[in-house]
C-alpha positions as CSV (number, residue, x, y, z in Angstrom):
1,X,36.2,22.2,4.8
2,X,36.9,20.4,1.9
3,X,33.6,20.5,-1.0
4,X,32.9,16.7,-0.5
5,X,32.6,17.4,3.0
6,X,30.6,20.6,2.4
7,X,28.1,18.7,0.2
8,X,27.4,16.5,2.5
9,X,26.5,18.7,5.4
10,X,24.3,20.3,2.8
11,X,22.5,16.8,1.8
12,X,22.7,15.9,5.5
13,X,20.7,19.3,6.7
14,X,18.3,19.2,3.5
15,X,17.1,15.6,4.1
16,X,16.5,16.6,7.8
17,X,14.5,20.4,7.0
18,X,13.7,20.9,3.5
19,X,9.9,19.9,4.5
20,X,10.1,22.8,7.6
21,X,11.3,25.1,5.1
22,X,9.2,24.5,2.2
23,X,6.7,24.4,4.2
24,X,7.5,27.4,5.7
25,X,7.8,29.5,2.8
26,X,4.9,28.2,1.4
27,X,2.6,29.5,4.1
28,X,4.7,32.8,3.9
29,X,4.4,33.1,0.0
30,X,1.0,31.8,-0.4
31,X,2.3,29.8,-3.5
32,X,3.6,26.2,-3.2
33,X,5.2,25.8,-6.5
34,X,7.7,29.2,-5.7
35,X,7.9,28.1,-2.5
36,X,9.7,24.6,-3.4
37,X,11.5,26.7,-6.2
38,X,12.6,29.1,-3.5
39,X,14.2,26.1,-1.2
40,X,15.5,24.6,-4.3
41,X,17.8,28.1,-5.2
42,X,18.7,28.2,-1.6
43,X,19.6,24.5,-1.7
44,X,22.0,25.7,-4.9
45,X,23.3,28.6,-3.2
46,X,24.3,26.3,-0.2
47,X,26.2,24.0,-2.4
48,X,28.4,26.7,-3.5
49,X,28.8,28.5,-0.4
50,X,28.9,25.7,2.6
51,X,32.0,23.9,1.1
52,X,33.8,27.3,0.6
53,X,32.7,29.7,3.6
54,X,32.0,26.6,5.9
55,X,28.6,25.5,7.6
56,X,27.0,27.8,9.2
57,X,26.0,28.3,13.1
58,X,22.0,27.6,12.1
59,X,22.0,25.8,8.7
60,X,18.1,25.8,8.3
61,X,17.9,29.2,9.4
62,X,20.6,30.4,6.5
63,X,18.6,28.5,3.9
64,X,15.1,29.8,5.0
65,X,16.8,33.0,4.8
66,X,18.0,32.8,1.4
67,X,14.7,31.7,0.5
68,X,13.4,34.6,2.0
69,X,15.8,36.7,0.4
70,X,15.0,35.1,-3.0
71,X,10.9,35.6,-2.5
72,X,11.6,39.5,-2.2
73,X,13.9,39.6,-4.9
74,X,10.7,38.0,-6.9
75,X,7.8,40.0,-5.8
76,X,10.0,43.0,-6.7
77,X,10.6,41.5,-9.9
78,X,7.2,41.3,-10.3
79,X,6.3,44.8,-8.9
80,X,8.6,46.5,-11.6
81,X,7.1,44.7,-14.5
82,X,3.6,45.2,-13.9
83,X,5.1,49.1,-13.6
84,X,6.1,48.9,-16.5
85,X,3.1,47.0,-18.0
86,X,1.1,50.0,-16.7
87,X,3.7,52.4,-18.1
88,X,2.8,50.8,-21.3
89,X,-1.0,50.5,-21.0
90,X,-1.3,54.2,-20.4
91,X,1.1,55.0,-23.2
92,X,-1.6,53.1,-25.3
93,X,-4.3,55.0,-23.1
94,X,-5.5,51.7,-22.1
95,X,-5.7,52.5,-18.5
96,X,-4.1,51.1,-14.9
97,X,-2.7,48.3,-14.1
98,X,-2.7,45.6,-11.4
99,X,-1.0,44.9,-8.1
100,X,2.3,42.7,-8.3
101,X,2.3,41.3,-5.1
102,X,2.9,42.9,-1.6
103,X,5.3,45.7,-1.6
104,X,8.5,45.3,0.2
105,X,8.9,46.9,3.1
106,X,5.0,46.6,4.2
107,X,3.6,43.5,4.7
108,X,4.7,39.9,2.9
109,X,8.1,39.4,2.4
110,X,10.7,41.6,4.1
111,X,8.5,41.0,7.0
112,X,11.5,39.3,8.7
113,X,12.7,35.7,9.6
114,X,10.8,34.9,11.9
115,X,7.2,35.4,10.3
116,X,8.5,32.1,8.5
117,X,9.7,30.1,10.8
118,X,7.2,29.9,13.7
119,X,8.1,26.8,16.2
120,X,3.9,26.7,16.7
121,X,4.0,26.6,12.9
122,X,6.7,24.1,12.3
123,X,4.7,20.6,12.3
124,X,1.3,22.4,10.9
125,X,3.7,23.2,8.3
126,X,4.9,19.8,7.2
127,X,1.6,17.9,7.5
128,X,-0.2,21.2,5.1
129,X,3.0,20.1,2.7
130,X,1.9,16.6,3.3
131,X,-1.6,17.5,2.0
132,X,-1.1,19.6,-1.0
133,X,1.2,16.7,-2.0
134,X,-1.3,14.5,-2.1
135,X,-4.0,16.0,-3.2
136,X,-6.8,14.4,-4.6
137,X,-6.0,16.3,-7.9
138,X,-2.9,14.4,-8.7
139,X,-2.1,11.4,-10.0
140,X,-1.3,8.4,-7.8
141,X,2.5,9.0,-9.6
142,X,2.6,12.6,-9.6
143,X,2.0,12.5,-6.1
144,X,4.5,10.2,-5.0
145,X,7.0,12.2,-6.9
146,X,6.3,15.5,-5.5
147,X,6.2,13.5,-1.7
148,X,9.8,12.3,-2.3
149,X,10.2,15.6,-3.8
150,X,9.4,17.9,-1.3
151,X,8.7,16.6,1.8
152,X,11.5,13.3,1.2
153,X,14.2,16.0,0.3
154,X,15.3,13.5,-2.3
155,X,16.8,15.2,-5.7
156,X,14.8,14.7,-9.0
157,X,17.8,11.9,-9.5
158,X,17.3,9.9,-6.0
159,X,13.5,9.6,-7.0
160,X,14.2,8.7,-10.8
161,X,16.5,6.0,-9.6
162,X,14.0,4.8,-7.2
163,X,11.4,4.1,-9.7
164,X,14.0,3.4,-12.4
165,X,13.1,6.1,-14.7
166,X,14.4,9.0,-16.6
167,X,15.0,11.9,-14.3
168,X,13.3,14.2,-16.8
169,X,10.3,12.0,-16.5
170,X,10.2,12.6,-12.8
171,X,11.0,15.8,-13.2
172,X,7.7,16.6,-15.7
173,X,5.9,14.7,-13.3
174,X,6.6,17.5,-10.8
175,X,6.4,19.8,-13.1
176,X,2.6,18.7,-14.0
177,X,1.7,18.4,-10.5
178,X,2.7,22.2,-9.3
179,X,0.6,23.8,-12.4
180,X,-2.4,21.3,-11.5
181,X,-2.4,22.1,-8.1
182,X,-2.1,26.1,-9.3
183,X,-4.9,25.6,-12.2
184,X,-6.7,23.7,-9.3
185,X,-6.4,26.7,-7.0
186,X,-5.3,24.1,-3.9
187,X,-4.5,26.5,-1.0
188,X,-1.3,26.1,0.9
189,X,-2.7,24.4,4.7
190,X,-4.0,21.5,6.2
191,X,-7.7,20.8,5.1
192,X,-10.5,21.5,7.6
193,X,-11.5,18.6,10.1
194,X,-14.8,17.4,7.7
195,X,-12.0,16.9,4.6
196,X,-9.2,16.2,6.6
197,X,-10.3,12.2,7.3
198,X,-10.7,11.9,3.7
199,X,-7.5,13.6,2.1
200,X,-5.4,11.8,4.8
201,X,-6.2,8.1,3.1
202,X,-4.8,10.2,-0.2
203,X,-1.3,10.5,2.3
204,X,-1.5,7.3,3.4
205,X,-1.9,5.4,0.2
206,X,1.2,7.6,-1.3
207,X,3.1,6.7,1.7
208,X,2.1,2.8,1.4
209,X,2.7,2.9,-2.4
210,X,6.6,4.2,-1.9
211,X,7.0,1.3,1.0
212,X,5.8,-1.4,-1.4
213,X,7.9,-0.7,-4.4
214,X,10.9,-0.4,-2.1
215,X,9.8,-3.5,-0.3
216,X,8.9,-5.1,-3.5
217,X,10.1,-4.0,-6.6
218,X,8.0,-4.1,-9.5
219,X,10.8,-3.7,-12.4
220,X,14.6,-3.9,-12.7
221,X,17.5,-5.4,-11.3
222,X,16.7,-5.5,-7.4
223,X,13.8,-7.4,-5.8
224,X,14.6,-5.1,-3.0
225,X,14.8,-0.9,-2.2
226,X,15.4,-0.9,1.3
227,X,16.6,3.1,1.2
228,X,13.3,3.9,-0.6
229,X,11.1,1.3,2.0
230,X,13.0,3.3,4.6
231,X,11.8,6.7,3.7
232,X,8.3,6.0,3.3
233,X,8.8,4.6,7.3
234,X,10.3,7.6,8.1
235,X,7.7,9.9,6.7
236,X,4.6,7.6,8.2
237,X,6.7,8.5,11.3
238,X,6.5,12.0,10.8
239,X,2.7,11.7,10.2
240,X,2.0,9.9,13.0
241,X,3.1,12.3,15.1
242,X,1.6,15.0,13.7
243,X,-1.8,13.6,13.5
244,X,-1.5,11.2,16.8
245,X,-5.3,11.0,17.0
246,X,-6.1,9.1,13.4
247,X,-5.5,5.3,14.3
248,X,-4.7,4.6,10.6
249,X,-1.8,6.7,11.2
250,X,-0.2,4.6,13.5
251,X,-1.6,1.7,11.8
252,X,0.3,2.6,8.8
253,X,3.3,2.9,10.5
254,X,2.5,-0.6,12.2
255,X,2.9,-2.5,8.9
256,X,5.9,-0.8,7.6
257,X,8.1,-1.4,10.7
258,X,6.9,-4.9,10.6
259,X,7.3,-5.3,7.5
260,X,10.4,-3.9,7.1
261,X,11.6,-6.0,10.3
262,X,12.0,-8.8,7.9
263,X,14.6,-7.2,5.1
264,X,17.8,-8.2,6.6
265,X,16.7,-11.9,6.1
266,X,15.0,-11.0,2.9
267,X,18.0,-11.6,0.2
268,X,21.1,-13.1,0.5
269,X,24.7,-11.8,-0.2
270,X,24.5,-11.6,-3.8
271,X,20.6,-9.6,-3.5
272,X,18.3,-12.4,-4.5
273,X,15.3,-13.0,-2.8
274,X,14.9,-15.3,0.1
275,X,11.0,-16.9,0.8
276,X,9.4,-16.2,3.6
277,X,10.4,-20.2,4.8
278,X,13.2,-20.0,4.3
279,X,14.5,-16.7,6.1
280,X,16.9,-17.0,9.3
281,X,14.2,-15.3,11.6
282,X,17.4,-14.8,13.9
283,X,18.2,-12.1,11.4
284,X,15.0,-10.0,11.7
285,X,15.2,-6.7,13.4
286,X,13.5,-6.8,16.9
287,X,13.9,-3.2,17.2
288,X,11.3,-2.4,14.2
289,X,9.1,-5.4,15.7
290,X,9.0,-3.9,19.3
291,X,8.3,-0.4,17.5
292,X,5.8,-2.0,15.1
293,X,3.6,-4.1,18.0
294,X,3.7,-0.4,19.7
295,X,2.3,1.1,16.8
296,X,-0.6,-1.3,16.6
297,X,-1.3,-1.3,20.1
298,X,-1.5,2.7,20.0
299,X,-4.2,2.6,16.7
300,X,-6.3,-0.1,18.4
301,X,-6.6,2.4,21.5
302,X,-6.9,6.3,19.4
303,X,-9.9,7.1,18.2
304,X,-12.0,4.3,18.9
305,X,-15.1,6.5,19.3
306,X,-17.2,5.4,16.7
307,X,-15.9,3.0,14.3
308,X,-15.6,-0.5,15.4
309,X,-12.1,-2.0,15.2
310,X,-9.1,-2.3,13.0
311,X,-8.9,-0.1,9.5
312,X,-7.3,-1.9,6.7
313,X,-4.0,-0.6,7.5
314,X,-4.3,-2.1,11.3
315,X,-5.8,-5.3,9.6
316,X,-2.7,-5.9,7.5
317,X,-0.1,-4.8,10.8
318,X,-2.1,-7.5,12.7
319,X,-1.2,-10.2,9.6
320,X,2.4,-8.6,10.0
321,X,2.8,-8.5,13.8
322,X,1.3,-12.9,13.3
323,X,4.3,-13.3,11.4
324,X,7.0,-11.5,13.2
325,X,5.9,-13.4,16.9
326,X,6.3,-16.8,15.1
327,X,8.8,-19.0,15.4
328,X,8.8,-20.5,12.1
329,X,6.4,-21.3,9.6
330,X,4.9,-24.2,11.0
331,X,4.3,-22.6,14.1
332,X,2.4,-19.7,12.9
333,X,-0.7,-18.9,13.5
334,X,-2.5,-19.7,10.1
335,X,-5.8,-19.7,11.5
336,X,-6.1,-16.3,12.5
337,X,-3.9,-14.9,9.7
338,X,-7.0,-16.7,7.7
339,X,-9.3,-14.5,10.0
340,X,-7.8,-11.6,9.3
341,X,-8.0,-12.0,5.8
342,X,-11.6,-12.8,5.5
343,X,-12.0,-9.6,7.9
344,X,-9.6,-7.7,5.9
345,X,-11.7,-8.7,2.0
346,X,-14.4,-7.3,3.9
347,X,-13.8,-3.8,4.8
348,X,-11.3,-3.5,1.7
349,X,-11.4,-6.0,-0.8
350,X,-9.2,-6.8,-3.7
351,X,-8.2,-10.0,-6.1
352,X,-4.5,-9.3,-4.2
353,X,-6.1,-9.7,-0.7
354,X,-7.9,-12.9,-2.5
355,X,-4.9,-14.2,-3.6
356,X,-3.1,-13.7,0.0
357,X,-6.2,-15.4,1.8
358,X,-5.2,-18.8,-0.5
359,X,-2.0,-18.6,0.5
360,X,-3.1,-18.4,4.7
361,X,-5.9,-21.3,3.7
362,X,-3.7,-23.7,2.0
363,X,-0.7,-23.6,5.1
364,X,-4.1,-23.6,7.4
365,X,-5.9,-26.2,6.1
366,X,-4.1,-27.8,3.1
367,X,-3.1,-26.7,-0.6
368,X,-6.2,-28.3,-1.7
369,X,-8.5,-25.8,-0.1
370,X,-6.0,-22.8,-1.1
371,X,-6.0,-23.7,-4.8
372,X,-10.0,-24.0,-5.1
373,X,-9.7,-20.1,-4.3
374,X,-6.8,-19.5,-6.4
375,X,-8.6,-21.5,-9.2
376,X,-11.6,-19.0,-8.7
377,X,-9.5,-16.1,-9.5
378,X,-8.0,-17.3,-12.4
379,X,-11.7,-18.3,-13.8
380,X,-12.4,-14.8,-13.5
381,X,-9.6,-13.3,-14.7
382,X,-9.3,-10.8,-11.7
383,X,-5.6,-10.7,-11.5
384,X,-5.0,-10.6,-15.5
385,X,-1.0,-10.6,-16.3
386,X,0.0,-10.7,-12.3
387,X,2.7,-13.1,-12.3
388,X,1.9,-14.0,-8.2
389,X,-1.2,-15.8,-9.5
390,X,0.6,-18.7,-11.5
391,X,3.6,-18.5,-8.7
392,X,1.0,-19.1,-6.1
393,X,-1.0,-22.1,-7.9
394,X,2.3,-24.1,-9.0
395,X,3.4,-24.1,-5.4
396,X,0.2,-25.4,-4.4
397,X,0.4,-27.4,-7.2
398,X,3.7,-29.4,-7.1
399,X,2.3,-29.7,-2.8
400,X,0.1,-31.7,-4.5
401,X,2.5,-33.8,-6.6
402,X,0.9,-32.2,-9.8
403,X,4.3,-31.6,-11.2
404,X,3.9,-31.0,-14.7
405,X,0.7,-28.3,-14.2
406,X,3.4,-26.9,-11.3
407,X,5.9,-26.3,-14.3
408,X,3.4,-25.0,-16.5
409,X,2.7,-22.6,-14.4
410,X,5.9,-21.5,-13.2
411,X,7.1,-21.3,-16.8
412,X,4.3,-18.8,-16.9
413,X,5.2,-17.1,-14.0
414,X,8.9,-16.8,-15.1
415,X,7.4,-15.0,-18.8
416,X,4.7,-12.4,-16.1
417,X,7.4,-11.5,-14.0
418,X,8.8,-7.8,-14.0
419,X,12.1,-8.7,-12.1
420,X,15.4,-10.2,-13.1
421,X,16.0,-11.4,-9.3
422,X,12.6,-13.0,-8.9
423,X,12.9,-14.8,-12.3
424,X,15.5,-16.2,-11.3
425,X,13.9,-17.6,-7.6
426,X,11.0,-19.1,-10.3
427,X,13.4,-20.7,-12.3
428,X,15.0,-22.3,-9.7
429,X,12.0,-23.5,-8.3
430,X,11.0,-25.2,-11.2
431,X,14.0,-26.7,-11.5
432,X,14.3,-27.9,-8.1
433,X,10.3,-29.3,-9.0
434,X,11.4,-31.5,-11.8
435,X,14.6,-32.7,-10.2
């Protein structure tokens, strides 16, 4: 096997199981931070060895072994130092000394392979990772690091040039998170029932936070990140099915497969953006709509003792699942995307959800009625700095035939916006305005 070819087999297997087996060691250790620096030196050691031994029979197996292997070598590290600490301390005639962790050969590690990896284990494993990951404790950016981290399987590198920043930036952020969550004393399992409803919105919002800034960048070159919109599907995937009672769940997973159904028509060749009118719908991807629309028939059915329809997730798949049956823009169905919206400002409500209600009004029932709500925001200053708000007003603007206010306010848009490819759609725009 050449090393290219061993490398990949390695990425290839650690993308698929590094959650199982972090997971698994973490249960097995008691201590999340060594576990995920246990799978990380087995994930070295597999890099040297695969390309030159050759894969082996049960690649997860041989890494969860190492890690295993790597956990005793620790705790005996341990053991002999606090040995010697107590050697010390009664040379001083200070007295004993503490425990360094369970013995080898008793209980803890030695205890053999398959205390670790338990198939009944396996998925309470992952969604526990999926927990401490996002625990309340974190930041919002600490914990999408340490989700791309350790559940993802993406390197400190993948996730730095996912959020365009310095890998040692990312890699502090993880850094920070595993001695919060230690100083924080946040045990290694999934939270019991009367927190777990709670702690799972933390998981969900991380999840929804990767999918947005692959869907829609917020800085750099690229208005779009499909690879990194494509994880956060996967992993609301993974959730799903290990919590398939929580609507929001499937919800979730609603709105990203919808959403996502729209990317191939979303840029051109060259990567810039392509508006929602004027995308070849031919080009959208049926598959994610049929798996989408299944999604958010499944969350209107689970859990419906109780609570009294759509979450805000299932609100926003609804929106989604409007645009994805329609044939085109003018034969949408504005007035229930409207009704959503209102429904949606409700239950969760935000300037942004605001700002996407003008939108629905003004294709509903004209850009006059749309920019009265715009107008509202701006006189509040609820969205200060977001460059959508002036995008949004000088479309409904120039529908108007107030062209020079429309240029004002792209020209404003243009200096808000954080992207070089959605400049660029703005400054055509106005261009194609003033012509």
């Amino acid at each position: 096997m050449t090393v290219p070819d061993g490398r990949r087999a390695v990425e290839a297997v650690w993308r698929i199981e590094s959650a199982r087996i972090v997971g698994a060691l973490a249960r097995y250790t008691g201590d999340f931070a060594l576990a995920e620096d246990l799978a990380q030196e087995a994930l070295a050691e597999a890099l040297v060895s695969w390309p030159r031994d050759g894969v082996p029979r049960n690649p997860s197996g041989w890494l969860l072994t190492v890690g295993r292997r790597r956990a005793i070598d620790t705790y005996r590290r341990r053991s002999a130092l606090d040995e010697r600490y107590a050697a010390l301390a009664h040379q001083l005639g200070e007295g004993g000394a503490t425990s360094g962790g369970p013995p080898s050969g008793t209980t803890g590690p030695g205890a053999g392979d398959d205390v670790l990896w338990d198939p009944d284990r396996v998925d309470e494993d992952v969604l526990a990772l999926m927990f401490v990951a996002c625990h309340p404790v974190l930041s919002r950016e600490a914990s999408v690091a340490l989700t791309l981290r350790v559940v993802g399987g993406l390197s400190s590198d993948e996730v730095a040039r996912a959020f365009l920043v310095p890998t040692a930036t990312v890699q502090a952020r993880i850094t920070r998170a595993k001695k919060t969550l230690a100083a924080a004393s946040v045990p290694f399992g999934v939270p019991p029932a009367d927190e777990r409803r709670e702690r799972l919105g933390s998981v969900l919002g991380v999840l929804y936070v990767i999918f947005t800034e692959g869907s829609t960048a917020t800085s750099g070159d690229e208005w779009l990140r499909p690879d990194l919109a494509h994880e956060a599907v996967r992993l609301a995937r993974v959730l799903a099915g290990l919590v398939p009672d929580e609507h929001e769940t499937h919800a979730l997973v609603a709105l990203l497969e919808l959403t996502a159904a729209r990317f191939p028509a979303r840029t051109t060749t060259d990567g810039d953006p392509v508006l929602l009118a004027d995308q070849d719908r031919r080009r959208w991807d049926r598959s994610a709509i049929r798996r989408g629309r299944a999604a958010l028939a499944r969350a209107a059915t689970v859990g419906t003792t109780g609570r009294t329809g759509l979450g805000p997730y299932g609100l926003q798949a609804a929106i989604a699942e409007c645009h994805a049956v329609a044939p085109s823009v003018e034969g949408t169905d504005w007035d229930r995307i409207v009704l959503l919206y209102e429904a949606l400002g409700r239950i969760a409500p935000s300037p942004v959800v605001e700002l996407n209600r003008a939108v629905a009004v003004a294709m509903a029932h004209g850009p006059g009625a749309g920019l009265r709500i715009v107008d509202e925001l701006v006189a509040t200053d609820r969205l200060p700095g977001f460059h959508l708000v002036p995008s949004v007003r000088a479309e409904l603007l120039g529908r108007l035939g107030r062209r020079d206010e429309a240029r004002a306010e792209y020209a404003l848009a243009v200096r808000l916006c954080p992207t070089v490819r959605e400049r660029a759609l703005l400054e055509r725009k106005a261009a194609e305005l003033g012509a």
